[in-house]
Backbone as JSON Lines, residues from 0, in Angstrom:
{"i":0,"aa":"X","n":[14.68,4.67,2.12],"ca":[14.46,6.04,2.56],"c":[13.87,5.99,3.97]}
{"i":1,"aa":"X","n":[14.39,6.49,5.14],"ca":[14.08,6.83,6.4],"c":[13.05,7.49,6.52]}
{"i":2,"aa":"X","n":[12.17,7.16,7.25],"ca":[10.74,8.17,7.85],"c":[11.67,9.14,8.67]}
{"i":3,"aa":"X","n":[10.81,10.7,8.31],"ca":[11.51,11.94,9.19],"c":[10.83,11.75,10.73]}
{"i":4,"aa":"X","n":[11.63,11.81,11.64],"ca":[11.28,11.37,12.81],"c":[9.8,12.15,13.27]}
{"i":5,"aa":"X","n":[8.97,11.55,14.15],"ca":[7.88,12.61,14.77],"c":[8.91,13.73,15.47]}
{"i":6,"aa":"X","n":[9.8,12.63,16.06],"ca":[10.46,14.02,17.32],"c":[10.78,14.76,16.92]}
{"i":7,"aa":"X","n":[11.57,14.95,15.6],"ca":[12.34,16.5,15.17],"c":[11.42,17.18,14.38]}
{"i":8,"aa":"X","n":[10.19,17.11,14.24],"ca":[9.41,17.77,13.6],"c":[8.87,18.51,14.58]}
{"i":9,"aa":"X","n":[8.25,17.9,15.6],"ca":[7.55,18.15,16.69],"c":[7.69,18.54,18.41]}
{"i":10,"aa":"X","n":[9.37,17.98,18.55],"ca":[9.72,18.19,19.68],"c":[8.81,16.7,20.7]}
{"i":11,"aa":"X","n":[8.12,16.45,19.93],"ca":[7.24,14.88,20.84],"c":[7.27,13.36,20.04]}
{"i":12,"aa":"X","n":[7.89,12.71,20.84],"ca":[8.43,11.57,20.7],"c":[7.01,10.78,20.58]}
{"i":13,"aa":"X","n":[6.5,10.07,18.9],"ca":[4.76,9.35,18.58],"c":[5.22,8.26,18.46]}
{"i":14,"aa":"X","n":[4.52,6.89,18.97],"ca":[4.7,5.66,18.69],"c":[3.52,5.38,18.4]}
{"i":15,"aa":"X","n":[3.43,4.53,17.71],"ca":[1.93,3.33,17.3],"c":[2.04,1.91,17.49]}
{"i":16,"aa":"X","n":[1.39,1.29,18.17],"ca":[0.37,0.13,18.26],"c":[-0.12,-0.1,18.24]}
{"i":17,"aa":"X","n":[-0.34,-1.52,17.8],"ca":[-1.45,-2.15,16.68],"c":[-2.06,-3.31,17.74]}
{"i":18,"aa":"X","n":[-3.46,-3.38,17.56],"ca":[-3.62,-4.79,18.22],"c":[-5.84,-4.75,17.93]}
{"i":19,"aa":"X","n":[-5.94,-6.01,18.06],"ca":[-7.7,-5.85,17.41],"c":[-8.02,-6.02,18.59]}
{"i":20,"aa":"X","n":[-7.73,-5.95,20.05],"ca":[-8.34,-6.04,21.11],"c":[-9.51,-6.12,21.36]}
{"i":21,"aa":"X","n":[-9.68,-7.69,21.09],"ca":[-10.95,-8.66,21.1],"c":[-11.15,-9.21,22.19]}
{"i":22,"aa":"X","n":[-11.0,-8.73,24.24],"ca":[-10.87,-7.78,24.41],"c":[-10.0,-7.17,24.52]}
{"i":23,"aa":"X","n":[-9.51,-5.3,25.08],"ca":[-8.5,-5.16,25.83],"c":[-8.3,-5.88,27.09]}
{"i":24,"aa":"X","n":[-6.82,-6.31,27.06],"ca":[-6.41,-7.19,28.46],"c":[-5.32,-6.91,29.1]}
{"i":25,"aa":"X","n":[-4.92,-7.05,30.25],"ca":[-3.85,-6.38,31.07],"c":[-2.66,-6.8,30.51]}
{"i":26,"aa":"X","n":[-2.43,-7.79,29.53],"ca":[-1.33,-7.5,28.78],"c":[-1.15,-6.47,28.07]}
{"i":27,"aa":"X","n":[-1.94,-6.11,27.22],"ca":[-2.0,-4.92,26.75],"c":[-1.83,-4.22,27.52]}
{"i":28,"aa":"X","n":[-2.36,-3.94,28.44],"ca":[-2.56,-2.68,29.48],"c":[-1.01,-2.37,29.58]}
{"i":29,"aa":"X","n":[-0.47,-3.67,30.32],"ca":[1.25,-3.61,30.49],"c":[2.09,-2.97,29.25]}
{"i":30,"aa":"X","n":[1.59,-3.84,27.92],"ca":[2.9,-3.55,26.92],"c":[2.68,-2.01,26.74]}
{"i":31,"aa":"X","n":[1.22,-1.06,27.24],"ca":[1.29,-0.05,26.85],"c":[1.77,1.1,27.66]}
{"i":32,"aa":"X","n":[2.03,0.36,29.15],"ca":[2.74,1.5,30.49],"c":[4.23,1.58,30.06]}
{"i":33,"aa":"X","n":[4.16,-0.03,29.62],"ca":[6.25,0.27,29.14],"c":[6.06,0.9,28.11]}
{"i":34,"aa":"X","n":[5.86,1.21,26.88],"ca":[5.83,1.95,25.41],"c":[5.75,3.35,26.47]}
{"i":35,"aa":"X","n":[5.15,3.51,27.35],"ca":[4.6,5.22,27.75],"c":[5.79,5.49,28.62]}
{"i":36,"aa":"X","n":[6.67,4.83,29.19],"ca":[7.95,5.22,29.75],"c":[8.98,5.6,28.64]}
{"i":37,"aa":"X","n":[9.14,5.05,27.22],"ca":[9.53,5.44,26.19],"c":[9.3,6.96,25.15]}
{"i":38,"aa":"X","n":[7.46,7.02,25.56],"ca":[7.36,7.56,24.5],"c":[6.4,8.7,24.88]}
{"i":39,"aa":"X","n":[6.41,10.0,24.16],"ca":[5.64,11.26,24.9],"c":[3.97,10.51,24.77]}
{"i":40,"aa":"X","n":[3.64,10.29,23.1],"ca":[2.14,9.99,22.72],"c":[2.7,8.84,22.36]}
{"i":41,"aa":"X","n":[1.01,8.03,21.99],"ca":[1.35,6.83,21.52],"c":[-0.21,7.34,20.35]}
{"i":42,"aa":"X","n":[-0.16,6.11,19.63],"ca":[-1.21,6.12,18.61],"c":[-1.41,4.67,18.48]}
{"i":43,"aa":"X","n":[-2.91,4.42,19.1],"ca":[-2.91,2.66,19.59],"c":[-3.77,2.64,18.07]}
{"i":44,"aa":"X","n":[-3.8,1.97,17.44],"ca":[-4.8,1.56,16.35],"c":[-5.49,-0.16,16.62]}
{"i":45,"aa":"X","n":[-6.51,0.14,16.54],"ca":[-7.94,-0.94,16.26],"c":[-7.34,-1.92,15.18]}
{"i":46,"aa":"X","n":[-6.91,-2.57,15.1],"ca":[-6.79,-3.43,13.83],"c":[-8.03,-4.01,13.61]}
{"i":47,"aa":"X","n":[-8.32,-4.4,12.0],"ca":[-9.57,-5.16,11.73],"c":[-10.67,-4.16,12.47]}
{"i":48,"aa":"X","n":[-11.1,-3.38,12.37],"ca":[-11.89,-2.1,13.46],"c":[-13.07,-2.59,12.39]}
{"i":49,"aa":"X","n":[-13.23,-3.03,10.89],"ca":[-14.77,-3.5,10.69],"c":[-15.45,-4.48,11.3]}
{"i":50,"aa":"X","n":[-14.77,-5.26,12.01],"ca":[-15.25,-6.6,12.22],"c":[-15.8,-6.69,13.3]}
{"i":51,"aa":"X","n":[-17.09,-7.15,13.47],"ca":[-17.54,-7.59,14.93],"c":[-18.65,-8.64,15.25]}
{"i":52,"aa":"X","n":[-19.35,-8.87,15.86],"ca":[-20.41,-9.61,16.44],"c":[-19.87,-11.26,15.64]}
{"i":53,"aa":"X","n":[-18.38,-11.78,15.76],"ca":[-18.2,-13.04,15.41],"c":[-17.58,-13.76,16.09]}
{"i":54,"aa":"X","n":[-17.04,-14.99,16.65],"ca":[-16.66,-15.46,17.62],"c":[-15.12,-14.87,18.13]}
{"i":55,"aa":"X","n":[-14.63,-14.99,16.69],"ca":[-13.37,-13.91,17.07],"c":[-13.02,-12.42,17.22]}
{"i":56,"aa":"X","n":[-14.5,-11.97,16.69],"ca":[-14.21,-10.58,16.68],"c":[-15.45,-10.05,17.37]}
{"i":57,"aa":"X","n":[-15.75,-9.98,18.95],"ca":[-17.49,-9.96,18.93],"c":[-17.6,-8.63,19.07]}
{"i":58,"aa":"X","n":[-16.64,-7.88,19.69],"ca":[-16.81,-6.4,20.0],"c":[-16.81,-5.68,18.82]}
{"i":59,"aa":"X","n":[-17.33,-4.61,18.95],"ca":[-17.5,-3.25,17.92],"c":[-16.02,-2.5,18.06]}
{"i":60,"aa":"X","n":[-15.54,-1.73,16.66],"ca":[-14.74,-0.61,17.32],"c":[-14.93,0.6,18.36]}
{"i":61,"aa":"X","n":[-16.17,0.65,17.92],"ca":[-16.54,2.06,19.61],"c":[-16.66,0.86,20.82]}
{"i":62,"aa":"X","n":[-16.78,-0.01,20.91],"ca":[-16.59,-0.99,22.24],"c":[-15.42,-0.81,22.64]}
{"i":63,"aa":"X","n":[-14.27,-1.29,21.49],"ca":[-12.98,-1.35,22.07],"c":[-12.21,0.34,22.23]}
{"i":64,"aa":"X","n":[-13.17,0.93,21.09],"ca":[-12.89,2.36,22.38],"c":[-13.03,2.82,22.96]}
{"i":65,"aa":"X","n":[-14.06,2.51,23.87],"ca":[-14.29,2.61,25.04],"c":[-13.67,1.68,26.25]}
{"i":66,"aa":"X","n":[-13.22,0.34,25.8],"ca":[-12.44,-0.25,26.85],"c":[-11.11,0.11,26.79]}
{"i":67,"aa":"X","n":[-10.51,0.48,25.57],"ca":[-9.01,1.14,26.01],"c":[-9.14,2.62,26.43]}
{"i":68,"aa":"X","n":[-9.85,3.39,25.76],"ca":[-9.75,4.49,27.02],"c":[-10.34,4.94,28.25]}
{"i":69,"aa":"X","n":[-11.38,3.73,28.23],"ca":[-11.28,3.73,30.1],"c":[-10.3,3.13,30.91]}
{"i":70,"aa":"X","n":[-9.62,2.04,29.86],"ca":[-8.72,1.6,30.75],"c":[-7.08,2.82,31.25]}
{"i":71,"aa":"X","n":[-7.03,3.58,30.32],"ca":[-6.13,4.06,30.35],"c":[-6.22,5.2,31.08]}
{"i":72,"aa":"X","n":[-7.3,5.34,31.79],"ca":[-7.4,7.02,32.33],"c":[-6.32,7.53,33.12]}
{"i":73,"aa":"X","n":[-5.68,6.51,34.28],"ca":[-4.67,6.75,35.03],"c":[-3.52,7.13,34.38]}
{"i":74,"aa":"X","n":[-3.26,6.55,33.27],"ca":[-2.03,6.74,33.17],"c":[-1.49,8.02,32.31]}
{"i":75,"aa":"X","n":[-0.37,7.86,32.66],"ca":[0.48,9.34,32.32],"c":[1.04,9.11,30.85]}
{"i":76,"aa":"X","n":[0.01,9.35,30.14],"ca":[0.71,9.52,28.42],"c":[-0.44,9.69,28.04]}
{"i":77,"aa":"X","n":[-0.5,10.41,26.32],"ca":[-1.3,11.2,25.82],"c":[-1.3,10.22,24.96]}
{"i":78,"aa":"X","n":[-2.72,9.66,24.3],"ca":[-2.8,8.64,23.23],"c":[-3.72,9.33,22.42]}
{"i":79,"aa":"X","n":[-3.88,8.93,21.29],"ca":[-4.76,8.57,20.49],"c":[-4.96,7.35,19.92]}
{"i":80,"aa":"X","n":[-6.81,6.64,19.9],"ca":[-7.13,5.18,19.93],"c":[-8.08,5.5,18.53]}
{"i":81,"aa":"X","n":[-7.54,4.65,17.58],"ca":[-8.07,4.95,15.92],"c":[-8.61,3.55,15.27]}
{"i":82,"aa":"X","n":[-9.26,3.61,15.12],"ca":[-9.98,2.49,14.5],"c":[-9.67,2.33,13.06]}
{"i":83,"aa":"X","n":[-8.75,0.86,12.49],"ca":[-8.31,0.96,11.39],"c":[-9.04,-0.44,10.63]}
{"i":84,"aa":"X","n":[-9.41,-0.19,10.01],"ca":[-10.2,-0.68,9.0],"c":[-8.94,-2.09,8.24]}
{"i":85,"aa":"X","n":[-9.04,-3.54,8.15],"ca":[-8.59,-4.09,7.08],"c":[-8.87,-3.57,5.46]}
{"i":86,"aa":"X","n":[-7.58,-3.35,4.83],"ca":[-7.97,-3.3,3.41],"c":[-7.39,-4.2,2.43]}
{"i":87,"aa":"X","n":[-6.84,-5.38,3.02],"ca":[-6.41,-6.48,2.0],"c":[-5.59,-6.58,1.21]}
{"i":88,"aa":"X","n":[-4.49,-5.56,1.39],"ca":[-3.35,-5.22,0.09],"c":[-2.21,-4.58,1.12]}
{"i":89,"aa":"X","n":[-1.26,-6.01,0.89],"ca":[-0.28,-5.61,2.31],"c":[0.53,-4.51,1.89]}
{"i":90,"aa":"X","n":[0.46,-4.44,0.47],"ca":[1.74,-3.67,-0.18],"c":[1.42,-1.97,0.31]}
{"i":91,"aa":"X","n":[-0.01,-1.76,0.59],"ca":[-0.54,-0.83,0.68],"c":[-0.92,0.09,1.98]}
{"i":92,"aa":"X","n":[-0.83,-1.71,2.74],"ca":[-1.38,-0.8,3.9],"c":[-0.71,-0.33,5.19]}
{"i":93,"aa":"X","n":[0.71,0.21,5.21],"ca":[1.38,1.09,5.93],"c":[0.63,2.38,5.19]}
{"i":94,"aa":"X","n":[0.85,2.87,4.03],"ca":[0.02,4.2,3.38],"c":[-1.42,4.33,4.41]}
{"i":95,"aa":"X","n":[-2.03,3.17,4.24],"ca":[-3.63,3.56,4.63],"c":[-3.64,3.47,5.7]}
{"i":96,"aa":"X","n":[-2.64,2.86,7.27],"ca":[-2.48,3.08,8.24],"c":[-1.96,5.0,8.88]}
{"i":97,"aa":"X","n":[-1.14,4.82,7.24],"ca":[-0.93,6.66,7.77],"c":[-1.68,7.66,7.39]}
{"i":98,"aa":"X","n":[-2.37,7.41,6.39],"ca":[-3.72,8.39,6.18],"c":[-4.65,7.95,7.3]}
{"i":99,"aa":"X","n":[-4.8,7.93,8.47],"ca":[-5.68,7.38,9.13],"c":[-5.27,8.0,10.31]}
{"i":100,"aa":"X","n":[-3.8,8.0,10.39],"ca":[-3.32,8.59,11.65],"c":[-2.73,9.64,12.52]}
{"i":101,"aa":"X","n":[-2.0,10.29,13.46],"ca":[-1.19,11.55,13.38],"c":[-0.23,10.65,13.2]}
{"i":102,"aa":"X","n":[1.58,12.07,12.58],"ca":[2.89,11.19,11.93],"c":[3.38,10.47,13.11]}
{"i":103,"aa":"X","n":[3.89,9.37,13.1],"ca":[4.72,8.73,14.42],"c":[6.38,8.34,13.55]}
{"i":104,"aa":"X","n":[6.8,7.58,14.51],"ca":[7.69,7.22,13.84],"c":[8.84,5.99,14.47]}
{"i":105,"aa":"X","n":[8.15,5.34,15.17],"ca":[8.07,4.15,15.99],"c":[7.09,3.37,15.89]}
{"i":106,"aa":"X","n":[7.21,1.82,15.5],"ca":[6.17,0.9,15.54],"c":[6.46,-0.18,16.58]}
{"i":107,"aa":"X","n":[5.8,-0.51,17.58],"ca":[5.8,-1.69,19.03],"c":[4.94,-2.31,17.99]}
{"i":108,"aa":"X","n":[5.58,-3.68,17.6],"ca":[4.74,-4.79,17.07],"c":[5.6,-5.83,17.13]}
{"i":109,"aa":"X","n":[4.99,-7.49,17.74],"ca":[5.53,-8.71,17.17],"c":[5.41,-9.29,16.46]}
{"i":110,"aa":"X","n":[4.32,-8.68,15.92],"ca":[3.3,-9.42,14.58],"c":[4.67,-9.2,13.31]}
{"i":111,"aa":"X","n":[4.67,-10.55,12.89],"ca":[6.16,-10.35,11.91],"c":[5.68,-9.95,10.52]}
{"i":112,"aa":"X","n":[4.04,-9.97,10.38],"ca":[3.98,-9.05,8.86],"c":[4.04,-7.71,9.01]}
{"i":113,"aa":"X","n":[3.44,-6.94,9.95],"ca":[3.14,-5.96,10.54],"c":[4.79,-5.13,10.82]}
{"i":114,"aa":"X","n":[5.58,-6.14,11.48],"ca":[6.57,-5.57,11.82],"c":[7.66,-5.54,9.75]}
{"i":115,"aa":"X","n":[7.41,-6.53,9.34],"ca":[7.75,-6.35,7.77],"c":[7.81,-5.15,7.24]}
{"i":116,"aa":"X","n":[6.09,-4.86,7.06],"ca":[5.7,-3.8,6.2],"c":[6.0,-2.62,6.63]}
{"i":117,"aa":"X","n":[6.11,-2.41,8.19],"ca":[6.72,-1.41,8.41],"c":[8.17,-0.84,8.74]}
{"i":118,"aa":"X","n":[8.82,-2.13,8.65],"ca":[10.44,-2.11,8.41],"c":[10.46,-1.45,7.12]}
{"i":119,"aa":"X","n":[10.03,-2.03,6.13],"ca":[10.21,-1.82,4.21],"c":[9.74,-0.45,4.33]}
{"i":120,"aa":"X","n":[8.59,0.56,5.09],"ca":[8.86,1.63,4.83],"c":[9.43,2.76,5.82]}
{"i":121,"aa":"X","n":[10.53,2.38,6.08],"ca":[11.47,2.7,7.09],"c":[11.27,3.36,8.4]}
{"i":122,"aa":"X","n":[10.63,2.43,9.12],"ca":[10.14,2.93,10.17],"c":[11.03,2.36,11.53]}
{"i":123,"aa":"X","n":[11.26,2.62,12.13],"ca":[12.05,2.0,13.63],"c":[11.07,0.97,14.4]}
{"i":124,"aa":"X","n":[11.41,0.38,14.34],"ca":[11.0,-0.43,15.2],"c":[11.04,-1.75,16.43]}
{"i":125,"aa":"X","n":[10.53,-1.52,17.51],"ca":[10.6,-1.88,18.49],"c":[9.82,-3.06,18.93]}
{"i":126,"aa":"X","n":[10.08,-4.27,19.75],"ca":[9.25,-5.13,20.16],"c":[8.98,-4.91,21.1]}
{"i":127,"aa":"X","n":[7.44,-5.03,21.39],"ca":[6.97,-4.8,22.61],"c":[7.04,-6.34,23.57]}
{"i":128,"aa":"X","n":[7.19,-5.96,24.79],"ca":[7.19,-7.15,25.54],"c":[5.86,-7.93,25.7]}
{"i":129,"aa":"X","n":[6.31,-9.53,26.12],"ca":[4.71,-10.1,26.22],"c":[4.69,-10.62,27.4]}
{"i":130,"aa":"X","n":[3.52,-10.41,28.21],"ca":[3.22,-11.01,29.26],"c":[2.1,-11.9,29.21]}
{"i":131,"aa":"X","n":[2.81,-13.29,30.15],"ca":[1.79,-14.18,30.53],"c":[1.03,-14.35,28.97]}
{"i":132,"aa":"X","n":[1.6,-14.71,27.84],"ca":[0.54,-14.64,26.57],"c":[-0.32,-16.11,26.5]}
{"i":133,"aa":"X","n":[-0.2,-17.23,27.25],"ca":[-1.39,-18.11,27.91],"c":[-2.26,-17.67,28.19]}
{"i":134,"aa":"X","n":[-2.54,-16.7,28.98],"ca":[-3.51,-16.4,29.37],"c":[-4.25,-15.02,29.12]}
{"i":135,"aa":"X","n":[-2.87,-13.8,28.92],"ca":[-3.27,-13.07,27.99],"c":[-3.49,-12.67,26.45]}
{"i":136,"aa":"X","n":[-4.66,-13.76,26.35],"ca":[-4.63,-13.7,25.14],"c":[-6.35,-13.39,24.77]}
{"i":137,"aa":"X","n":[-7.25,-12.77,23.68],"ca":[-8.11,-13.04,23.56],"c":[-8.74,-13.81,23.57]}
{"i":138,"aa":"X","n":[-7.65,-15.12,22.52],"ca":[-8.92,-16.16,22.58],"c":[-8.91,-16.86,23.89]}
{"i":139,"aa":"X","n":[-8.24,-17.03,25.05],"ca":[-7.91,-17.3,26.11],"c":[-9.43,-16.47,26.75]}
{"i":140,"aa":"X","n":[-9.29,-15.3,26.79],"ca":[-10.54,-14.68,27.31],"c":[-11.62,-15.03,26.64]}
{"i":141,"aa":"X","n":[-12.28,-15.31,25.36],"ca":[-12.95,-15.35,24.82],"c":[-13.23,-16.65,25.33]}
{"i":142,"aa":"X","n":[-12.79,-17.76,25.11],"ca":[-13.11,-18.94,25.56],"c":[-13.8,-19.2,26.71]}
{"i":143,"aa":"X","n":[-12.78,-18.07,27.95],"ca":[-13.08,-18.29,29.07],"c":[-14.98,-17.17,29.76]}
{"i":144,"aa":"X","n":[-14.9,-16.56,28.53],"ca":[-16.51,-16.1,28.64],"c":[-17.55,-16.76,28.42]}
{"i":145,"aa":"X","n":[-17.19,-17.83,27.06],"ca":[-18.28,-18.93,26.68],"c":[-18.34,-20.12,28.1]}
{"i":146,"aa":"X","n":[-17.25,-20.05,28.3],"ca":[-17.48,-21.55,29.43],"c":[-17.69,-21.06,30.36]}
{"i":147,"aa":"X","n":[-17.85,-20.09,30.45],"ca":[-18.07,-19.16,32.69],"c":[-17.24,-19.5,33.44]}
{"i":148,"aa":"X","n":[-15.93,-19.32,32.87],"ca":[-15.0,-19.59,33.74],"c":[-14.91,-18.16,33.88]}
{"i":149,"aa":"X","n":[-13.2,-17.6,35.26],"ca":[-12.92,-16.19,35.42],"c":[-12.63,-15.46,34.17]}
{"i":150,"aa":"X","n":[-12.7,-14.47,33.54],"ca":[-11.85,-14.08,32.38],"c":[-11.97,-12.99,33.26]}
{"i":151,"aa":"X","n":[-12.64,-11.93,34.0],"ca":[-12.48,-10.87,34.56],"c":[-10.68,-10.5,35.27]}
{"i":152,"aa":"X","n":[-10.25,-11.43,35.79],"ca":[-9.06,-11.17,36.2],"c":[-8.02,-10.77,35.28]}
{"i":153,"aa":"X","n":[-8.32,-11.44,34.16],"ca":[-7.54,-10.98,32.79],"c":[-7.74,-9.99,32.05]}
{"i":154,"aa":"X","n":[-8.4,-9.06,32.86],"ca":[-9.01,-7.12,32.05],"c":[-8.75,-6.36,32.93]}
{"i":155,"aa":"X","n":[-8.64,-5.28,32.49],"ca":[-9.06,-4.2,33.51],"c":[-10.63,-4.47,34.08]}
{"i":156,"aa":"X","n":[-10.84,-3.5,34.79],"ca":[-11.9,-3.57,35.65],"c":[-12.68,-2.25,34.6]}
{"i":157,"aa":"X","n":[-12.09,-1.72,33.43],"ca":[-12.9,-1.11,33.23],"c":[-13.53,-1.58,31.88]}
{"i":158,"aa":"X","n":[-12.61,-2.87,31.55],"ca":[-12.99,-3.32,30.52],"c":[-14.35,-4.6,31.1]}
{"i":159,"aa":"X","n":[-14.14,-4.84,32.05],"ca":[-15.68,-5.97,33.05],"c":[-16.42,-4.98,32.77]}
{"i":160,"aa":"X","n":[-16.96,-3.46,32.8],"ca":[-17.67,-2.72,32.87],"c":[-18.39,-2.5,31.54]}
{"i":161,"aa":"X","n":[-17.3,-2.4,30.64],"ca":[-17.84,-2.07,29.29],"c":[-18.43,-3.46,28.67]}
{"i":162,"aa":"X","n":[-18.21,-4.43,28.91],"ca":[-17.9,-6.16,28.73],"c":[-20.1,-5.96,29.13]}
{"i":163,"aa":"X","n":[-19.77,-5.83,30.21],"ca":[-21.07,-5.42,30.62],"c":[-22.28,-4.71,30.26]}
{"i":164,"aa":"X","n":[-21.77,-3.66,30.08],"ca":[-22.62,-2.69,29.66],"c":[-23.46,-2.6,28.42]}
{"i":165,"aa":"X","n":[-22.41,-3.76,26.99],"ca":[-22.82,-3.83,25.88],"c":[-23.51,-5.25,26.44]}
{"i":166,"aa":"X","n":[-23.54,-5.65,27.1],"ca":[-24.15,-7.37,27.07],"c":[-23.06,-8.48,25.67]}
{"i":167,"aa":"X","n":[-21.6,-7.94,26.42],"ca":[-20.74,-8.92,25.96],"c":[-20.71,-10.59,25.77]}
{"i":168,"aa":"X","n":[-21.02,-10.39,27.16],"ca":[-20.96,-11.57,27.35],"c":[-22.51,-12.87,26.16]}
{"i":169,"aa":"X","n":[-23.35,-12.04,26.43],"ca":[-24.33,-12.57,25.39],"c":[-24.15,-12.57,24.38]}
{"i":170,"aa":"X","n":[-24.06,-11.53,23.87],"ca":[-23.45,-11.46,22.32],"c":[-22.42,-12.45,22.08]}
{"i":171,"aa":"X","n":[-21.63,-12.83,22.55],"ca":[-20.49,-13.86,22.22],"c":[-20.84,-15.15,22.31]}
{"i":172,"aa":"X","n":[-22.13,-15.34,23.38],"ca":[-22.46,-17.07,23.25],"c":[-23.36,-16.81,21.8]}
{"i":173,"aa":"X","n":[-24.39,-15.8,21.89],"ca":[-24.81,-16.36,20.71],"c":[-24.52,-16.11,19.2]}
{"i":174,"aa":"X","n":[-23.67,-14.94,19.13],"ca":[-22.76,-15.61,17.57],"c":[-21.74,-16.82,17.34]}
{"i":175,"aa":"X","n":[-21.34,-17.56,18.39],"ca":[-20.81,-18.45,18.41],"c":[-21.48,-19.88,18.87]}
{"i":176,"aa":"X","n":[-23.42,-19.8,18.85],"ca":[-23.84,-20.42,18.45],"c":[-23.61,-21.71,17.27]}
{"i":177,"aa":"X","n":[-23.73,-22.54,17.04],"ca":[-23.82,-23.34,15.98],"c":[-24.93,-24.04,15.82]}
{"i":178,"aa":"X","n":[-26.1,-23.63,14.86],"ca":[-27.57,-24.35,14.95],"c":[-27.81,-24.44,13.45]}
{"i":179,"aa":"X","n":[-28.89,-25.14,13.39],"ca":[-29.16,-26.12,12.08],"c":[-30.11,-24.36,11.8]}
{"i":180,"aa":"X","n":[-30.04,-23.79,10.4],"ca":[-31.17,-23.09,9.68],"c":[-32.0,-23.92,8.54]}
{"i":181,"aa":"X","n":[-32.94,-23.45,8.96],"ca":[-33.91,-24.05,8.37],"c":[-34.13,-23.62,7.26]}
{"i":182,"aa":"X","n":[-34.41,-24.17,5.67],"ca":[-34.72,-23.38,4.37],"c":[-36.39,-23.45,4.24]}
């Protein structure tokens, strides 16, 4: 059974993307200017949006919403940025992605479970392009925050700001600490 399109309901063409932007990075930034030449709105979702202060996940969801919609101010498309919660039951969670969201009816994902579950409930879907994914990658940035190397070149400038502002950069050396506790 086919999902009823956003467009003929609405006259506005909704896409969604998924990504846990641990941080946002100008790949992202990119895959989301091409999706916005496609599409009227988009609906970016937080993946994993509980998780934070861990080596892989150090940011908060209000962190990363604040670095994707500062990053996005320029640009010309109407989003909504939703923080989606893991719930552990793949069979389930296109449903709990759409109770969560406005209707779309386009999914930009490479992620091949992601792109699965939302094939099986008939959704269209599109691959988004990848750039530079060496380097745009989280753990690529993440790494490159613990060792003080550049990672700034690999964000927006508004994501250095927010990176900042929470004391990112601290927070990430020391949950990714490794020290003896004492009993």
């Amino acid at each position: 059974m086919a999902k009823a399109s956003a467009h003929s309901r609405s006259g506005v063409s909704r896409a969604f993307y998924i990504g846990r932007f641990q941080p946002f990075h100008l790949g992202h930034l990119k895959v989301i200017s091409q999706i916005a030449e496609d599409v009227d709105e988009l609906v970016i979702g937080i993946g994993s949006a509980q998780l934070s202060h861990t080596p892989e996940n150090p940011f908060t969801a209000g962190e990363r919403i604040m670095m994707i919609s500062r990053s996005l101010e320029d640009l010309d498309l109407y989003y909504y940025v939703i923080p989606i919660n893991d719930i552990y039951r793949n069979a389930i969670w296109v449903s709990h992605v759409e109770s969560m969201t406005p209707p779309f009816s386009q999914v930009y994902s490479n992620n091949p479970l992601v792109s699965r579950l939302f094939s099986e409930a008939g959704y269209e879907l599109k691959h988004s392009p990848m750039y530079n994914r060496v380097a745009y990658s989280g753990t690529e940035i993440r790494r490159r925050m613990l060792s003080g190397e550049d990672w700034q070149q690999l964000v927006p400038q508004a994501v250095v700001r927010v990176v900042e502002e929470v004391g990112g950069i601290e927070r990430l050396k020391q949950v990714s600490m490794k020290g003896d506790i004492e009993s």
